[in-house]
N, C-alpha and C positions, 0 to 999 in steps of 0.2 A: 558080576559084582552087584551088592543089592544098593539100590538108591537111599544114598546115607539123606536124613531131615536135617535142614538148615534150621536152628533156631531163631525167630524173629521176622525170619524172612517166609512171609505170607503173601499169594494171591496178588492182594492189594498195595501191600509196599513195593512188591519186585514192580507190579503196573506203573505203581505213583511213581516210579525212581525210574523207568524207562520212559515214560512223558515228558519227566522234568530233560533230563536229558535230550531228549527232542525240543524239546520248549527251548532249552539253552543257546543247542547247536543253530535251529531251525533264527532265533535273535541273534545270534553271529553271524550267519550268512546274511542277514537283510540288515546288517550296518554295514559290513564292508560291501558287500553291494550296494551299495548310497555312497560310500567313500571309491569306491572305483567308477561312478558313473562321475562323481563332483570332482575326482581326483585329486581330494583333499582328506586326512587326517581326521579332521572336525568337521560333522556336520551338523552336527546338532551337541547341546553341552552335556548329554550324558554318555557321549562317546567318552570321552577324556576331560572330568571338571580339569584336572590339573592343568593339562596340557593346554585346555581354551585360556585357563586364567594367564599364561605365559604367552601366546597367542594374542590375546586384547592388549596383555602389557607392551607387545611391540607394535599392533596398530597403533594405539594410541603414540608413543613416541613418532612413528613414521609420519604422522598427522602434526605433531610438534614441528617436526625435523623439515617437513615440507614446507610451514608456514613461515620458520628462521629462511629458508630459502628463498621464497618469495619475498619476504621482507628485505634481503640483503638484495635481491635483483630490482627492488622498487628503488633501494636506496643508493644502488650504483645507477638508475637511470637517472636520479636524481643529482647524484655525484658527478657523471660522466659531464650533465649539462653545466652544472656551475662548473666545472673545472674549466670546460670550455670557453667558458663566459669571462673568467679571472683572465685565462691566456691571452684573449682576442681584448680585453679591457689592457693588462699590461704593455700588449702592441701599440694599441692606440694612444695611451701616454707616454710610452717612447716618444712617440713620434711629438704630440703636443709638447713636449719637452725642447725638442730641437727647434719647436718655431718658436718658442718665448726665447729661445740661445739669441733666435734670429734679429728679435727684438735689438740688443743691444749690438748686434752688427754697426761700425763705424761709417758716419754718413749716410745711415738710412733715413730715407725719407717718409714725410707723412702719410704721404699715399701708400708705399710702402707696408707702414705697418697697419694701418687699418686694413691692407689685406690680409697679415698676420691674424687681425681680431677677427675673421669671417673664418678662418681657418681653425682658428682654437674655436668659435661658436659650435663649428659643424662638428668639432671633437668633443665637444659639451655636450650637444647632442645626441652627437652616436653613442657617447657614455652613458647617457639615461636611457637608450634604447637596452644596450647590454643588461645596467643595472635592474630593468624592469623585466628580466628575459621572466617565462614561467615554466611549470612543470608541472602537466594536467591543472592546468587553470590557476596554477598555485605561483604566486614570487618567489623565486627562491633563494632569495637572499634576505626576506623577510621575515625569518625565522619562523616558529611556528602561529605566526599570527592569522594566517590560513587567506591575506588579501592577497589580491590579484594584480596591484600595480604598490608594487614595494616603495617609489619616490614619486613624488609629486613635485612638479616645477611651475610656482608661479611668478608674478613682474619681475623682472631684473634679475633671471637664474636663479631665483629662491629657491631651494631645493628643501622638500621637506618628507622622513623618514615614515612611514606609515607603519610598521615592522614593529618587532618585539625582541630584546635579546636573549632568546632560548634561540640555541641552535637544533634543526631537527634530528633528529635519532631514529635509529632502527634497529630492533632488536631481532640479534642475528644468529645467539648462543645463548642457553640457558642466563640469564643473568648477567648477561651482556652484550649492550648495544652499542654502536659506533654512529656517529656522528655524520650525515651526509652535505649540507655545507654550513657555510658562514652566515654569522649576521651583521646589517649593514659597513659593507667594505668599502662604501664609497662616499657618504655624507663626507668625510674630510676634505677629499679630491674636490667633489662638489665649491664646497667652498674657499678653496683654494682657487681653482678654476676662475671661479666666479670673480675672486679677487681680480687676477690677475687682464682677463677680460674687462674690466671694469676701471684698469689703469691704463691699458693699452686703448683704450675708448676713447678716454679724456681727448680735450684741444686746449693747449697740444699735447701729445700723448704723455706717461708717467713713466718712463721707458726706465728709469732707474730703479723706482719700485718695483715694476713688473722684473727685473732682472735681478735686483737685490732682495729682499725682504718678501717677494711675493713667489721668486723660486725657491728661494728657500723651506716656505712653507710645500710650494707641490712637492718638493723634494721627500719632505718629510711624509704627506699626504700619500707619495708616490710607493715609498717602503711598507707601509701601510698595508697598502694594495698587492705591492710583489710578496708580502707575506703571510696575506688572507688568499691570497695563489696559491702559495706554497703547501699552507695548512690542507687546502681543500686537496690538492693532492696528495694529501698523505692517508686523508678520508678515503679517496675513491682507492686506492693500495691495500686501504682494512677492508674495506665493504670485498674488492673485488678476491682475497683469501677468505673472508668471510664465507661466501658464497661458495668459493669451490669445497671449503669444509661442510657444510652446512649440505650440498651434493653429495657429499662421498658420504657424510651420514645416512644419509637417504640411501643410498645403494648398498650400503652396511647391513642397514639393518631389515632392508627388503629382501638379503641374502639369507637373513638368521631367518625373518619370516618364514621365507620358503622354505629352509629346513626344518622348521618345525610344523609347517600346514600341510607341504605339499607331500602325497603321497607315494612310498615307494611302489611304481606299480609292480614291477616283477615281484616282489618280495609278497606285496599282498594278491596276487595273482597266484602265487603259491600256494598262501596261505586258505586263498578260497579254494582252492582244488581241494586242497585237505581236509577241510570242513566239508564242503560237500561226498566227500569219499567218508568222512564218518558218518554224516548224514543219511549214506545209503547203508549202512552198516547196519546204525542204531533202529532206521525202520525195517530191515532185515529180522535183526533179531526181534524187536518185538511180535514183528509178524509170526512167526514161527515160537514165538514162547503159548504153552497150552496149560491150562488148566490143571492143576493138583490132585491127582487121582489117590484112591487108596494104595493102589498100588508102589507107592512112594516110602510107605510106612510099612510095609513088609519086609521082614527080612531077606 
């Protein structure tokens, strides 16, 4: 059978057209070779613009999603402390409670209750120690005013507020933050206290007042406080689902990540064997393609 003429097909294009094709194969082997060494999908953005642009769009979230994390685990460590502080302050006025009771006990003596008044002193004071607790240097009941000692007490229990009424926040989700405590819960107590102290002092003492008109007032001062408690625990409740939401994101979308970065390797192990088995092919055949004799154009 005589050698039929391809129209078009010359010398030079059948060369140009078996090059390119080496040139093609020969840049496929040396991308997935870089993605099986990084054992990732992308290694650079002209492997896949699409695929990087989807890729960035979930770094970037996970980089979100991390930072609502950390913010809700600042603002439970923050939470955890005032919570603790309302509890251990609620205790302590129980207790200041039952010694001003003590106060009007029948036939109690003077000596008596001026050891009552060293006992509510020492509960004045543990209660500014509370009031002043901090959180990395911070008062945390001073709202975001960012001082370091929330109450100040000077002559005769004067207790004065150093704070600001913004309570702090932490932002935990897209577009929403929760609150991690209260601001000043105890200037009332304070004063209350103080009252009270200050009748049971007297000579001789005010035991009517301190029993009528001046528990009344702690009374009230006292509810105050068990419900700047209550709130703060409702805080550390949000922060502490907050955070495990704000987790599970994070591990969401570090899941999608890897399904989109991470490499299948058997599949592209495959894939490379095939390309390198074309690769020996297509330098096969070039090798052995020869030049266009006359004899081609003879019948």
């Amino acid at each position: 059978m005589s050698n039929a003429y391809i129209p078009g097909l010359t010398p030079q294009s059948l060369a140009s057209s078996m090059a390119y094709q080496l040139d093609t194969t020969q840049t496929q082997l040396s991308n997935l070779t870089a993605q099986l060494s990084a054992g990732v999908n992308v290694t650079k953005p002209s492997d896949n613009p699409q695929l990087l642009v989807q890729i960035l769009g979930i770094q970037s979230q996970i980089t979100r999603y991390n930072q609502y994390q950390s913010n809700a685990s600042d603002g439970l460590g923050l939470a955890s402390l005032a919570n603790s502080s309302m509890s251990d302050a609620v205790s302590l006025l129980q207790q200041a409670r039952v010694t001003i009771l003590q106060a009007g006990s029948p036939g109690i003596t003077s000596q008596s209750v001026s050891g009552l008044v060293s006992s509510l002193q020492s509960d004045f004071n543990a209660l500014v120690g509370i009031a002043n607790t901090t959180y990395q240097g911070v008062g945390i009941f001073g709202g975001t005013s960012g001082v370091g000692q929330t109450y100040s007490v000077g002559a005769g229990n004067t207790v004065t507020y150093n704070g600001n009424s913004t309570d702090p926040t932490r932002t935990v989700a897209p577009g929403y933050a929760v609150q991690a405590s209260v601001t000043d819960p105890f200037s009332q107590m304070f004063g209350a206290l103080k009252q009270v102290i200050s009748d049971l002092g007297q000579n001789p003492p005010n035991v009517s007042a301190a029993v009528g008109t001046d528990l009344g007032n702690f009374d009230s001062a006292f509810a105050t406080a068990t419900n700047a408690a209550g709130t703060v625990g409702a805080y550390f409740q949000q922060l502490t689902v907050s955070q495990q939401q704000a987790t599970l994101s994070v591990q969401n979308l570090t899941t999608e990540f890897g399904n989109f970065q991470n490499l299948n390797m058997a599949q592209a192990t495959t894939q490379f064997q095939q390309l390198q088995s074309n690769y020996q092919i297509a330098l096969f055949v070039t090798s052995k393609s020869v030049q266009p004799s006359l004899a081609q154009y003879l019948p």
